[in-house]
Gaussian input, Z-matrix of N, CA and C with variables (Angstrom, degrees):
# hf/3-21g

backbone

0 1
 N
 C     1     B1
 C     2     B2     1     A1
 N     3     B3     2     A2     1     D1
 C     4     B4     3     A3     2     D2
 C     5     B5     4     A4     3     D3
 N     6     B6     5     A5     4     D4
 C     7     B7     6     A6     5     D5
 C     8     B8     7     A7     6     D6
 N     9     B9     8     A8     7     D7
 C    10    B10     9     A9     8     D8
 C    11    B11    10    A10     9     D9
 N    12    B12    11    A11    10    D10
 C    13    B13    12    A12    11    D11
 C    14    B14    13    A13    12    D12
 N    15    B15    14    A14    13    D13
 C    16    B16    15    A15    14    D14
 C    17    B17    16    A16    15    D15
 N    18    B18    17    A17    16    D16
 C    19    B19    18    A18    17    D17
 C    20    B20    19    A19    18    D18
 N    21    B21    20    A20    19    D19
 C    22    B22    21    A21    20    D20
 C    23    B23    22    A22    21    D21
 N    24    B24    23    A23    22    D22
 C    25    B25    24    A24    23    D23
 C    26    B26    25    A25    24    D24
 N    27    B27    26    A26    25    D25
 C    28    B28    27    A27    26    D26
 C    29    B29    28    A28    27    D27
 N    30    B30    29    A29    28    D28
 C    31    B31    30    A30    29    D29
 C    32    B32    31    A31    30    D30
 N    33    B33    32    A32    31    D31
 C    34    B34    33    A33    32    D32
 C    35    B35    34    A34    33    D33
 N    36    B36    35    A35    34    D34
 C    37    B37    36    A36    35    D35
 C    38    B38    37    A37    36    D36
 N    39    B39    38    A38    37    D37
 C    40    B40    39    A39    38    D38
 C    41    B41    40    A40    39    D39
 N    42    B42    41    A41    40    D40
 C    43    B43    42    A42    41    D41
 C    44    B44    43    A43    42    D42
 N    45    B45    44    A44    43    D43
 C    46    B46    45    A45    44    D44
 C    47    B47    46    A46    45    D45
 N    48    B48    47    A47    46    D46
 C    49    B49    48    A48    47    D47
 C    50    B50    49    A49    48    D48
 N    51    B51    50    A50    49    D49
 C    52    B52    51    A51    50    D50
 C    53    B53    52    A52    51    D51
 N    54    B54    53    A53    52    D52
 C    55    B55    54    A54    53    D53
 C    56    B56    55    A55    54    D54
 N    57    B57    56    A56    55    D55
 C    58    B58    57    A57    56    D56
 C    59    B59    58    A58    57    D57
 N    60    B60    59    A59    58    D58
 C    61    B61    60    A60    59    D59
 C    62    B62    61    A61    60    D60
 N    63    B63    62    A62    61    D61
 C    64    B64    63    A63    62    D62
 C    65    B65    64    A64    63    D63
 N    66    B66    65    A65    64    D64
 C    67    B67    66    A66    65    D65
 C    68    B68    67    A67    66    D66
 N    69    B69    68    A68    67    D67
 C    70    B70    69    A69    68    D68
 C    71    B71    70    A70    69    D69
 N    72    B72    71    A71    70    D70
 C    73    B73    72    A72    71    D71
 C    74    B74    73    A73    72    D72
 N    75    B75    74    A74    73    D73
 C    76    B76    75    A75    74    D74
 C    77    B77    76    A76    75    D75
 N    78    B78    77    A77    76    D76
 C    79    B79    78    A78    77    D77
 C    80    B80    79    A79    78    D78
 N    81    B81    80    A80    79    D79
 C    82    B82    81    A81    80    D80
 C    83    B83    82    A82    81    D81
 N    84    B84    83    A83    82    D82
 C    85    B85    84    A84    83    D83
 C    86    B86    85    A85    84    D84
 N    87    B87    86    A86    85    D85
 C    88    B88    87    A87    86    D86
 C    89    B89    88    A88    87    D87
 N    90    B90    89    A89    88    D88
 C    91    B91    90    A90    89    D89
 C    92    B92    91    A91    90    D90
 N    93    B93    92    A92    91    D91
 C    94    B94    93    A93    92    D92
 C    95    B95    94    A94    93    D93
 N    96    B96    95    A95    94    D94
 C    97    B97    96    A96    95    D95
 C    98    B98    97    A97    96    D96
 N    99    B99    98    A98    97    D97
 C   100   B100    99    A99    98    D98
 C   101   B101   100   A100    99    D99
 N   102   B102   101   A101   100   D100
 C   103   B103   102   A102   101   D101
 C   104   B104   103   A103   102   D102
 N   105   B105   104   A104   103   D103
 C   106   B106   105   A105   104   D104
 C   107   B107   106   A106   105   D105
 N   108   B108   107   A107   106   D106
 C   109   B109   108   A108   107   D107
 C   110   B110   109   A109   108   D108
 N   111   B111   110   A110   109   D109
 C   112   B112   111   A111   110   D110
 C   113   B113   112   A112   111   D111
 N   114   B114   113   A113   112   D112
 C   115   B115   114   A114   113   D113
 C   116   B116   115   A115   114   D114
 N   117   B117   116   A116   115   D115
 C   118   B118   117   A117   116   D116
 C   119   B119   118   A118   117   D117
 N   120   B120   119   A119   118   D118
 C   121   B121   120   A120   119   D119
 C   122   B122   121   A121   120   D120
 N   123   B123   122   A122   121   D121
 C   124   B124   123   A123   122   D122
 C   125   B125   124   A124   123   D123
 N   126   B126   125   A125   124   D124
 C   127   B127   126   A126   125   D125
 C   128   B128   127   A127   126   D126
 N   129   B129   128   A128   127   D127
 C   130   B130   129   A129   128   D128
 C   131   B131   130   A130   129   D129
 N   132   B132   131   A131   130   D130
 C   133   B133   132   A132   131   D131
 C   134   B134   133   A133   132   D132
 N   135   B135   134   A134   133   D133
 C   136   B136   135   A135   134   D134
 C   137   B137   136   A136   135   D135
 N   138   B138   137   A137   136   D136
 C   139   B139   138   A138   137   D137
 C   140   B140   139   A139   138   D138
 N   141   B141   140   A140   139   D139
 C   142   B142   141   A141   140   D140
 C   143   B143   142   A142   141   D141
 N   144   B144   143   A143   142   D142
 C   145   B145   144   A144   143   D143
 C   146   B146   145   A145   144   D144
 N   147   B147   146   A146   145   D145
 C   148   B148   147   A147   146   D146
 C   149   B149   148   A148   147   D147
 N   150   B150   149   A149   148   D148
 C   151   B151   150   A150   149   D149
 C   152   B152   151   A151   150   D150
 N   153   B153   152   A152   151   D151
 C   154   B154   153   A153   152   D152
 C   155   B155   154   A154   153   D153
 N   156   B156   155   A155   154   D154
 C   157   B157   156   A156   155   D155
 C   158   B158   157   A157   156   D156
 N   159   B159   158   A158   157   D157
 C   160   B160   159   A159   158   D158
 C   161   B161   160   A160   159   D159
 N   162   B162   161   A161   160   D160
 C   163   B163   162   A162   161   D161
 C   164   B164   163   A163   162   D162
 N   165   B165   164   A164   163   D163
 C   166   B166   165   A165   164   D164
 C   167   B167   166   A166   165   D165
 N   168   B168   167   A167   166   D166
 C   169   B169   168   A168   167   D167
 C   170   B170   169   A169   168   D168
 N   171   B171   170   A170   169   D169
 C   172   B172   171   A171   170   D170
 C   173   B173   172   A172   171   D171
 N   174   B174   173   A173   172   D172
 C   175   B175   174   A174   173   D173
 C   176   B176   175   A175   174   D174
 N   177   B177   176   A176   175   D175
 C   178   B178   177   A177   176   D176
 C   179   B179   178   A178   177   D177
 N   180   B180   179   A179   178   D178
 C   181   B181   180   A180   179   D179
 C   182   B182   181   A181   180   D180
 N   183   B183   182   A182   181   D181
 C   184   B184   183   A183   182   D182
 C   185   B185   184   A184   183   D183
 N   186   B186   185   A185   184   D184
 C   187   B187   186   A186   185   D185
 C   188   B188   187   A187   186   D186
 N   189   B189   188   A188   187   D187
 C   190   B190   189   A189   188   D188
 C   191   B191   190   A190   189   D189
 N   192   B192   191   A191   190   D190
 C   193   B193   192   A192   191   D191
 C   194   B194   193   A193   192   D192
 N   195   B195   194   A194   193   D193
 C   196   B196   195   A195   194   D194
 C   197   B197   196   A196   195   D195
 N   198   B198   197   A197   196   D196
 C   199   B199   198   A198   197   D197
 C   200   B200   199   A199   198   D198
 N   201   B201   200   A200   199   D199
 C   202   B202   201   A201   200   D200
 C   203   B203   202   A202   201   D201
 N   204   B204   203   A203   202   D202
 C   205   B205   204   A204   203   D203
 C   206   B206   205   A205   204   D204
 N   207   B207   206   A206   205   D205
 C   208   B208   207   A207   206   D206
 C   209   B209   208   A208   207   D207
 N   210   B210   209   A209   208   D208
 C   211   B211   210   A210   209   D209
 C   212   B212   211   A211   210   D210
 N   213   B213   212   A212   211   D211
 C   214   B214   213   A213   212   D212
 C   215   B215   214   A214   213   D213
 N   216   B216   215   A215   214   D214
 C   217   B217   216   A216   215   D215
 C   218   B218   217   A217   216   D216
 N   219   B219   218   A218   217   D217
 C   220   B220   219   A219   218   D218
 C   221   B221   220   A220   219   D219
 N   222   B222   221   A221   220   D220
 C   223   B223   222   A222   221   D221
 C   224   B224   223   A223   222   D222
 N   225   B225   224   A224   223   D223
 C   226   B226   225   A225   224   D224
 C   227   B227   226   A226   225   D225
 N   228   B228   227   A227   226   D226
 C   229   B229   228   A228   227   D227
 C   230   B230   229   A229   228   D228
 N   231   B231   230   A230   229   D229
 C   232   B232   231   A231   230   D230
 C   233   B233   232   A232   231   D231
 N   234   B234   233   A233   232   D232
 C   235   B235   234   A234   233   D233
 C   236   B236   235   A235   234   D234
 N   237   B237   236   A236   235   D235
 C   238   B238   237   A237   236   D236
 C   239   B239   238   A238   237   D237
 N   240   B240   239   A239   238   D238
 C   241   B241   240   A240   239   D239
 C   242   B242   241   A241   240   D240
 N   243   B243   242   A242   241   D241
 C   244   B244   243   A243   242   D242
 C   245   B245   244   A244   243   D243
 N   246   B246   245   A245   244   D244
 C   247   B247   246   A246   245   D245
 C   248   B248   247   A247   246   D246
 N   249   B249   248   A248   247   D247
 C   250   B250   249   A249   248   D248
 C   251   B251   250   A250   249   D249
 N   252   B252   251   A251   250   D250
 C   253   B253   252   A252   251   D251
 C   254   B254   253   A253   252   D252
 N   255   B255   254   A254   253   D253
 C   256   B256   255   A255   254   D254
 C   257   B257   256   A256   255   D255
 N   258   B258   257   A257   256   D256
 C   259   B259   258   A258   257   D257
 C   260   B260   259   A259   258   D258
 N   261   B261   260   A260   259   D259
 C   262   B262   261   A261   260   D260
 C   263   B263   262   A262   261   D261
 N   264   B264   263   A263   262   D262
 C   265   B265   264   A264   263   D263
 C   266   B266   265   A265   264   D264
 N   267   B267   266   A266   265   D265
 C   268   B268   267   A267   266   D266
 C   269   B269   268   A268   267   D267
 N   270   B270   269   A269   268   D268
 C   271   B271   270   A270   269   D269
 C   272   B272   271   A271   270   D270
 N   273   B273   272   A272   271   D271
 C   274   B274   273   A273   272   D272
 C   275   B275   274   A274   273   D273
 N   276   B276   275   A275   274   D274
 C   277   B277   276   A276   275   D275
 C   278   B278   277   A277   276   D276
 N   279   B279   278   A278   277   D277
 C   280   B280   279   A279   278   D278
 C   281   B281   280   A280   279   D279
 N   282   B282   281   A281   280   D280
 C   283   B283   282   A282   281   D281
 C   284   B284   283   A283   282   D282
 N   285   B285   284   A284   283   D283
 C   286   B286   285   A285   284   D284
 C   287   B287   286   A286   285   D285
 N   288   B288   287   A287   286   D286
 C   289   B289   288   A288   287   D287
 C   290   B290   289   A289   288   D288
 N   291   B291   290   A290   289   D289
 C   292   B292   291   A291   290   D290
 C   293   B293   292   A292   291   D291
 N   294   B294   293   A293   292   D292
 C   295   B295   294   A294   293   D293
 C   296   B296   295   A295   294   D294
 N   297   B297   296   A296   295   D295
 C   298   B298   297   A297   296   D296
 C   299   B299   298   A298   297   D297
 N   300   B300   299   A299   298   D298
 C   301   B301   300   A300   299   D299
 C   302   B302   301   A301   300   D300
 N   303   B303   302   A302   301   D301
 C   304   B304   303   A303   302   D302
 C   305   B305   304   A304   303   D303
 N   306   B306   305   A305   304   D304
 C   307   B307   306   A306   305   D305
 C   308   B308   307   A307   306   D306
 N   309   B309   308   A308   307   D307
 C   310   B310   309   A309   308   D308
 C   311   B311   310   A310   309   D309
 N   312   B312   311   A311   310   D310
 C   313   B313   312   A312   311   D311
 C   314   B314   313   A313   312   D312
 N   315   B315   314   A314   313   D313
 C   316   B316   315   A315   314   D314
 C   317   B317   316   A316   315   D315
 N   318   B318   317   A317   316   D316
 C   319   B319   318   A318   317   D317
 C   320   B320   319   A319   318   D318
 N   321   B321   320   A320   319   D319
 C   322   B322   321   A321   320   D320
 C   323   B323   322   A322   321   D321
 N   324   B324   323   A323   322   D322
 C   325   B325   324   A324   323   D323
 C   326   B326   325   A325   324   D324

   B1=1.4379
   B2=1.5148
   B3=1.1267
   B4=1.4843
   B5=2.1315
   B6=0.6666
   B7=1.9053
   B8=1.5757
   B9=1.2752
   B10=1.6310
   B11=1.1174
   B12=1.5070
   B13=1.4739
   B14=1.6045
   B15=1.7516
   B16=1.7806
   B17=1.5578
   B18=0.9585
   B19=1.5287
   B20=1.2957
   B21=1.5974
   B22=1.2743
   B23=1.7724
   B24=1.1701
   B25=1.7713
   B26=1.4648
   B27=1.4890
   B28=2.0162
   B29=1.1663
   B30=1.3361
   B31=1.3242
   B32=1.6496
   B33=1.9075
   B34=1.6883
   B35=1.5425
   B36=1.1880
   B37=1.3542
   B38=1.5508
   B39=1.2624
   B40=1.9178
   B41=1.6070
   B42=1.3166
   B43=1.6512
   B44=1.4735
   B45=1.2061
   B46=1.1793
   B47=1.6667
   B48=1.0028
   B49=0.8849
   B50=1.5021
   B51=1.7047
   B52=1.2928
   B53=1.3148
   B54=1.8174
   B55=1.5793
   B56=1.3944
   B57=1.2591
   B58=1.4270
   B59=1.3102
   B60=1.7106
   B61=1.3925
   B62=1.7562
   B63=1.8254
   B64=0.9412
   B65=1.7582
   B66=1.5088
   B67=1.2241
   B68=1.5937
   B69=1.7543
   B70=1.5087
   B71=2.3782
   B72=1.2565
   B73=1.4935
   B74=1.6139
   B75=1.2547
   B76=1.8325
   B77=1.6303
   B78=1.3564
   B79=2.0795
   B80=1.6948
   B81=1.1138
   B82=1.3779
   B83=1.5769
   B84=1.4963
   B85=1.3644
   B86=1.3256
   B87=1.4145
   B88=1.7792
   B89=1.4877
   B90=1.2590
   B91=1.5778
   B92=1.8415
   B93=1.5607
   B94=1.3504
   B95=2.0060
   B96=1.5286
   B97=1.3215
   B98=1.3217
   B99=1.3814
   B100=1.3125
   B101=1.6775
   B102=1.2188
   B103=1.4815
   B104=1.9678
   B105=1.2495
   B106=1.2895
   B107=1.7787
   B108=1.2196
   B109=2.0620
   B110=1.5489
   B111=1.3136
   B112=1.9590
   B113=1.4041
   B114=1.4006
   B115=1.5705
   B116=1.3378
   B117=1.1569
   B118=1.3579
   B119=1.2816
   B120=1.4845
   B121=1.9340
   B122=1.9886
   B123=0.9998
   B124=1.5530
   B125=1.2532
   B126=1.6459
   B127=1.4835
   B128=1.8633
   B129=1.1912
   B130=1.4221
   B131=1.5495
   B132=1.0721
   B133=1.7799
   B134=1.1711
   B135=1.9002
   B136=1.7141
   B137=1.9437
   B138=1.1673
   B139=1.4142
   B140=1.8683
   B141=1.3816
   B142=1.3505
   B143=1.4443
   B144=1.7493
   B145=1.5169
   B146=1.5354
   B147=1.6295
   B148=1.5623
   B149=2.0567
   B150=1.1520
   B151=1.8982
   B152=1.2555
   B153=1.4308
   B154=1.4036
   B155=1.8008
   B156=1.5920
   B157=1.5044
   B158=1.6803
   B159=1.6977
   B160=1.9357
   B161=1.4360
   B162=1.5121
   B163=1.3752
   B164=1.3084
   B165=1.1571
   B166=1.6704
   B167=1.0111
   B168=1.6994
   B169=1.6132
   B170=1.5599
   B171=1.5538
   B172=1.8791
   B173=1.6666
   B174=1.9761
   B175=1.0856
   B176=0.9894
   B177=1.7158
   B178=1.3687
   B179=1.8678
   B180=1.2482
   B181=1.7372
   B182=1.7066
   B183=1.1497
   B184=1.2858
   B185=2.0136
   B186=0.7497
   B187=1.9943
   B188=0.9439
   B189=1.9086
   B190=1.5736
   B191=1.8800
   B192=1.6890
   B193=1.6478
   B194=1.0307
   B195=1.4533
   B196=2.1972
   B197=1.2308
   B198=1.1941
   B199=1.6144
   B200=1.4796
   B201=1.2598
   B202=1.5298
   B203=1.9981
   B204=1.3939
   B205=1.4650
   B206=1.6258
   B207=1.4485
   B208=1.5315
   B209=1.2822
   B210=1.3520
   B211=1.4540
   B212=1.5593
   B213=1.4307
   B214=1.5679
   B215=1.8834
   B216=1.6278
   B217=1.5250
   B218=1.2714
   B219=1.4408
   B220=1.4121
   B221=1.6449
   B222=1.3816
   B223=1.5346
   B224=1.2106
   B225=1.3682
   B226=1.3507
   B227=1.5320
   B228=1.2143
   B229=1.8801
   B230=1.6818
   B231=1.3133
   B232=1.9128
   B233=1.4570
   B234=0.8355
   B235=1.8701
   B236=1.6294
   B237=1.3754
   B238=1.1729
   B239=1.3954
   B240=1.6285
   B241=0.9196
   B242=1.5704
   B243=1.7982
   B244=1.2004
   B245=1.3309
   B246=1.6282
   B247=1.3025
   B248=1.6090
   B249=0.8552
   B250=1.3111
   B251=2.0422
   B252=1.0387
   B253=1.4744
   B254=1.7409
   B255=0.9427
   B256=1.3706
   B257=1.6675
   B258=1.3126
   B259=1.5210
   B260=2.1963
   B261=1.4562
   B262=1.5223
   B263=1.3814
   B264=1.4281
   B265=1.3913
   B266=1.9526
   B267=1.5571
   B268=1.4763
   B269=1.3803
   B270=1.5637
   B271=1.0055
   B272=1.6715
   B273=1.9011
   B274=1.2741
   B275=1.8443
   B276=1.1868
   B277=1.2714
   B278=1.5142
   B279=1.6594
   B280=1.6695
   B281=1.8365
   B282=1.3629
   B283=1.3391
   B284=1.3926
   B285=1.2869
   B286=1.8221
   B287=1.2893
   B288=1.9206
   B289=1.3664
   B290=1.2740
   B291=1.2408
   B292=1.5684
   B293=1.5172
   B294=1.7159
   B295=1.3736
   B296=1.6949
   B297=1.1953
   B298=1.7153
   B299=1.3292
   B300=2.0016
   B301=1.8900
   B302=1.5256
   B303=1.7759
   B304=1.5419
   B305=1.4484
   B306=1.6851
   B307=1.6525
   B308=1.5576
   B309=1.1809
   B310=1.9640
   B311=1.9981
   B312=0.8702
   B313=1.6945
   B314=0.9335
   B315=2.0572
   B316=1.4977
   B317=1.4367
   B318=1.7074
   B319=1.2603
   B320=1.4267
   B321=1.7371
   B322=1.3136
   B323=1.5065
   B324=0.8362
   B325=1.7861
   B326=1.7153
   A1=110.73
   A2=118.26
   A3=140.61
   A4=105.21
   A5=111.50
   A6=96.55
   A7=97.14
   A8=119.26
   A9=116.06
   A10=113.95
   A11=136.35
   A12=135.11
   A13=106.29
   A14=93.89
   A15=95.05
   A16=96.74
   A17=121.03
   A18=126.22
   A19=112.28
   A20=136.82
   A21=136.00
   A22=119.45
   A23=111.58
   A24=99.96
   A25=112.62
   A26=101.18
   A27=118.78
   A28=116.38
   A29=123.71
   A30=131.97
   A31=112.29
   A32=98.51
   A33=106.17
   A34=109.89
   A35=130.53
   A36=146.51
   A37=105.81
   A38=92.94
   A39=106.26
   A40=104.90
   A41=119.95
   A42=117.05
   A43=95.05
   A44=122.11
   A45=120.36
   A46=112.70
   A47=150.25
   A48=145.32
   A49=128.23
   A50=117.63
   A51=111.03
   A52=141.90
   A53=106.97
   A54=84.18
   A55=92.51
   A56=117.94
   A57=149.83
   A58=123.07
   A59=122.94
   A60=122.20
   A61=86.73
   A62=133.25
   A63=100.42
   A64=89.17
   A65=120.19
   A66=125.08
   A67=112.52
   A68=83.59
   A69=81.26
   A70=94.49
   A71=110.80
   A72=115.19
   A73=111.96
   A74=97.24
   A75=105.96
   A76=96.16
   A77=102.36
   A78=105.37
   A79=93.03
   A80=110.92
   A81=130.58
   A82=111.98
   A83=95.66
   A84=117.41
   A85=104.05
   A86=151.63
   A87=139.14
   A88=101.27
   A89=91.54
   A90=96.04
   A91=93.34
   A92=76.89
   A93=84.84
   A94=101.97
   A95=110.68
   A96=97.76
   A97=124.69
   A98=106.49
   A99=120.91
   A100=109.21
   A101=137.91
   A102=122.68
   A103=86.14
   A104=97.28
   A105=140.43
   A106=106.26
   A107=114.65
   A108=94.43
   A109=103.17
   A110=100.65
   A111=107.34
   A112=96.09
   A113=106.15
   A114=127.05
   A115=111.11
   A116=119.23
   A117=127.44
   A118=101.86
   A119=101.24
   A120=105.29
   A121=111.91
   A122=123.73
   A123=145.42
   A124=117.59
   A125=110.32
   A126=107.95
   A127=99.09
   A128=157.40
   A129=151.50
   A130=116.76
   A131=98.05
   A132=101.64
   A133=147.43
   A134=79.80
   A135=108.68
   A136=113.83
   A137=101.11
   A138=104.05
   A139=98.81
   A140=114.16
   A141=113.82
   A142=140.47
   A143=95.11
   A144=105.40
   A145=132.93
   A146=99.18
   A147=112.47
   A148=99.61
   A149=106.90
   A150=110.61
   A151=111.51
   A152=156.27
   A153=149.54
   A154=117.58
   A155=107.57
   A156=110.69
   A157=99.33
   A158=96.37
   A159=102.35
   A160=100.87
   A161=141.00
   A162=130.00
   A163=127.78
   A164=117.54
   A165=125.46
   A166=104.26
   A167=134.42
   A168=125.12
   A169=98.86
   A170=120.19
   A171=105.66
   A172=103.79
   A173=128.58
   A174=99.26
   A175=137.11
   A176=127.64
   A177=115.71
   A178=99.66
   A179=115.06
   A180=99.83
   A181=92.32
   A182=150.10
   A183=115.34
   A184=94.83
   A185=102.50
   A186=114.15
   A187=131.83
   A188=99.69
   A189=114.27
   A190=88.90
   A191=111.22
   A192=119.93
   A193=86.94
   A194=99.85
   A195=122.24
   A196=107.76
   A197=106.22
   A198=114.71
   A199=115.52
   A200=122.89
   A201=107.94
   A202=100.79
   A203=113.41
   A204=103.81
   A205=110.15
   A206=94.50
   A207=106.37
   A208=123.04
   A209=107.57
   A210=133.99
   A211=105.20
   A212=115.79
   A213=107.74
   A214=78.49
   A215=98.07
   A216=116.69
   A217=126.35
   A218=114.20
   A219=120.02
   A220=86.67
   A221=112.70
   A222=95.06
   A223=131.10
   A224=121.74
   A225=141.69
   A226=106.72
   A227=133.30
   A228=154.50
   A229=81.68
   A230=114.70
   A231=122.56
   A232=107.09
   A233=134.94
   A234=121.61
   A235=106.67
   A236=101.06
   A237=142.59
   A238=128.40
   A239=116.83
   A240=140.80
   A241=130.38
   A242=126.61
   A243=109.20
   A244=96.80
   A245=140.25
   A246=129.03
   A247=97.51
   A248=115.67
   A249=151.47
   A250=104.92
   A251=123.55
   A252=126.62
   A253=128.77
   A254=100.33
   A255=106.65
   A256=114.59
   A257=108.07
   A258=124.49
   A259=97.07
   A260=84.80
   A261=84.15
   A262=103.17
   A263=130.34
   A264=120.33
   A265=94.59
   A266=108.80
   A267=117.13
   A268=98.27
   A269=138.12
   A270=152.10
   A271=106.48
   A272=91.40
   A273=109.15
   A274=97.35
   A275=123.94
   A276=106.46
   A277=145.07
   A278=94.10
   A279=104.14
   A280=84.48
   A281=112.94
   A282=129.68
   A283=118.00
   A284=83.46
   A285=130.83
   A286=119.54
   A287=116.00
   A288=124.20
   A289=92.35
   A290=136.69
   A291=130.75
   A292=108.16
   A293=113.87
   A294=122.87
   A295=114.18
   A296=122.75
   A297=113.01
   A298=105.36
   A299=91.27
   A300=77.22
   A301=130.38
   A302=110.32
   A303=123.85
   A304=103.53
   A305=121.01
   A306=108.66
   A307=86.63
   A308=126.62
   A309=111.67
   A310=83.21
   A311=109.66
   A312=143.53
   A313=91.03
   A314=119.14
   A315=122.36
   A316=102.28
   A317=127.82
   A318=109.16
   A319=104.94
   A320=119.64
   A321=113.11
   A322=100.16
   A323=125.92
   A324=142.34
   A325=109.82
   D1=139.44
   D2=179.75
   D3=-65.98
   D4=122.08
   D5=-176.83
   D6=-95.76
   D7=-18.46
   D8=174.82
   D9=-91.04
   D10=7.37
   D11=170.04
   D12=-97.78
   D13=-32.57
   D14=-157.01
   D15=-102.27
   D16=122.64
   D17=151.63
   D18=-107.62
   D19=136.59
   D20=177.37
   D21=50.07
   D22=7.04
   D23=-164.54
   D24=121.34
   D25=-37.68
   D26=-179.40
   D27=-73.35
   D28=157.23
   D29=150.51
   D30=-93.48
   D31=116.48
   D32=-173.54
   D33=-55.89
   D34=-30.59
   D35=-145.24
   D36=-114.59
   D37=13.34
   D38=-175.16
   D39=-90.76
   D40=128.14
   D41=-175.24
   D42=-115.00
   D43=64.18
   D44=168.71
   D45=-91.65
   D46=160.24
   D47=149.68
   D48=-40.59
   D49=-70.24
   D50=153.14
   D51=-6.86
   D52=-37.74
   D53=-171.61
   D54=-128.79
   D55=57.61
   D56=162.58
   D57=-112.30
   D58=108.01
   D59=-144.34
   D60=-109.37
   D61=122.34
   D62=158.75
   D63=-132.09
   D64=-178.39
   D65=-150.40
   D66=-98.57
   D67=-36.79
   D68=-168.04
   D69=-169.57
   D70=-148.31
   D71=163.33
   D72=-66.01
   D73=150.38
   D74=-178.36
   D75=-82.71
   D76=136.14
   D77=163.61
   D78=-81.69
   D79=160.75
   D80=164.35
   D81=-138.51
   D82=129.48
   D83=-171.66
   D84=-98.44
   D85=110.30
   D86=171.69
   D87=-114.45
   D88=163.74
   D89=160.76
   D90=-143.63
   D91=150.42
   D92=-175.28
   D93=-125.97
   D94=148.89
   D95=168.95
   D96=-116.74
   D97=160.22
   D98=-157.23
   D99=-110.30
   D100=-138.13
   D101=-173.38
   D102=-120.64
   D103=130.59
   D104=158.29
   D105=85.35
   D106=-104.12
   D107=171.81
   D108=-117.28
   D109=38.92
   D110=170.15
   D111=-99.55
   D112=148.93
   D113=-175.34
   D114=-156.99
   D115=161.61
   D116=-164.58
   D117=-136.81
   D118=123.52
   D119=-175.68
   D120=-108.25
   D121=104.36
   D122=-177.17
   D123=-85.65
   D124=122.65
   D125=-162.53
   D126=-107.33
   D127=79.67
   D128=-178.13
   D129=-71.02
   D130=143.33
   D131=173.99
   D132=49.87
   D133=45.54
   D134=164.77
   D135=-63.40
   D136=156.54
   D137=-179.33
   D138=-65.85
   D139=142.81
   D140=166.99
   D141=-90.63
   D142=18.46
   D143=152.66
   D144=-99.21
   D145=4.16
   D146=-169.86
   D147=-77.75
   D148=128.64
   D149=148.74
   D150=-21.11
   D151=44.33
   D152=167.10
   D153=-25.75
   D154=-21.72
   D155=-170.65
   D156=-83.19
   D157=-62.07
   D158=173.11
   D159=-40.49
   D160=-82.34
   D161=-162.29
   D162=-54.91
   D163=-19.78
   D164=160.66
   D165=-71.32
   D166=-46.91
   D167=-168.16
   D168=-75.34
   D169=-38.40
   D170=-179.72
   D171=-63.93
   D172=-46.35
   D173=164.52
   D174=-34.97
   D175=-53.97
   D176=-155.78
   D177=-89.19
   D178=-13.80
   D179=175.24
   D180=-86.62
   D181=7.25
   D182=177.69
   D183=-108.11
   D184=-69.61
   D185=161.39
   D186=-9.83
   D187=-54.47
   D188=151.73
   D189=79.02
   D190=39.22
   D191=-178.94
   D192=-145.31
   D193=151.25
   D194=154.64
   D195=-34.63
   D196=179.37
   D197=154.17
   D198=169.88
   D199=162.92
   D200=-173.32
   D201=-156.07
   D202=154.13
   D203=160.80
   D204=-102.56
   D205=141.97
   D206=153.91
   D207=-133.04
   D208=149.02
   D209=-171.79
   D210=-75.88
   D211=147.14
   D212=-177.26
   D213=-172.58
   D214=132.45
   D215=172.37
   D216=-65.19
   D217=0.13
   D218=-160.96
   D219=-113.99
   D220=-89.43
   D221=172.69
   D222=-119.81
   D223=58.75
   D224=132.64
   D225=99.93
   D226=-122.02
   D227=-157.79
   D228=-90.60
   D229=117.32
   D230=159.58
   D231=-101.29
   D232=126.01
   D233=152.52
   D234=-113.74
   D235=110.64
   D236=156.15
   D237=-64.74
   D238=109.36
   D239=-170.90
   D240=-108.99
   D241=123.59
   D242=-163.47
   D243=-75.59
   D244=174.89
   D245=153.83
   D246=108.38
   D247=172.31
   D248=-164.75
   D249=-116.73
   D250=49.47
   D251=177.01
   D252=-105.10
   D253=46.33
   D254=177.20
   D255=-59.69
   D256=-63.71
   D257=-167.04
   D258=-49.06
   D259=-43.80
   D260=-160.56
   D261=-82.78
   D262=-17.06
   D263=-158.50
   D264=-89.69
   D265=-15.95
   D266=-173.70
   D267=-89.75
   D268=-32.34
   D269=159.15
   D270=-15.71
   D271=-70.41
   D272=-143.97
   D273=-95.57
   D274=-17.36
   D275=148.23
   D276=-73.59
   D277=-13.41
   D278=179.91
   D279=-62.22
   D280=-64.86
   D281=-161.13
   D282=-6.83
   D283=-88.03
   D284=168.52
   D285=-32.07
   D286=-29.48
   D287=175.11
   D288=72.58
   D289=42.15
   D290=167.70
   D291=-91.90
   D292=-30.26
   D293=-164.47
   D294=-153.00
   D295=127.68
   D296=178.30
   D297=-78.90
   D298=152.23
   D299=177.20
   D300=-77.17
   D301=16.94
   D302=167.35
   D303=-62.69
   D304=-33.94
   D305=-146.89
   D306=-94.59
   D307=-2.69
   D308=-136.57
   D309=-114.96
   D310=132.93
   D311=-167.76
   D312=-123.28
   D313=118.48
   D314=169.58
   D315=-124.53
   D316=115.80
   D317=-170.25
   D318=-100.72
   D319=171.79
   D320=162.73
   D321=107.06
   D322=14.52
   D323=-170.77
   D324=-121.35

């Protein structure tokens, strides 16, 4: 037997789904740009039992930026961020235990 193929019984190098652990919905982090080096950083597919008002108000007191939610039929509660905050807004959900960093999707990297 190979000891670098087999871990536990598995194959490490196996892309099956099965032995792919995830928790729950992916967050998605975007940034989007705006006219000249303003950008707008968008948080998608928070769970829809979380406080959305409290986590926008700790964004904008820690960020020290605007921010606002919008509603959209496709995927649901956005909070919208002025600035360019990806690193920190993934930061601050690992933190918080709101999200693992398996679920959290940061695009634009």
């Amino acid at each position: 037997m190979n000891i670098l193929n087999l871990k536990n019984g598995l194959d490490v190098f196996d892309d099956e789904e099965e032995t792919c652990v995830s928790n729950g919905p992916k967050v998605h982090i975007r940034i989007q740009a705006r006219n000249g080096k303003k950008s707008i950083t968008s948080v998608s597919g928070l769970a829809e039992d979380l406080d959305l008002k409290k986590i926008l108000k700790s964004f904008k007191k820690t960020l020290k930026c605007n921010g606002a939610i919008l509603s959209d039929e496709e995927l649901g509660k956005i909070i919208q961020l002025q600035g360019d905050h990806r690193v920190m807004v993934r930061d601050f959900l690992i933190g918080q235990e709101i999200n693992s960093p398996d679920d959290i999707i940061v695009h634009g990297f």
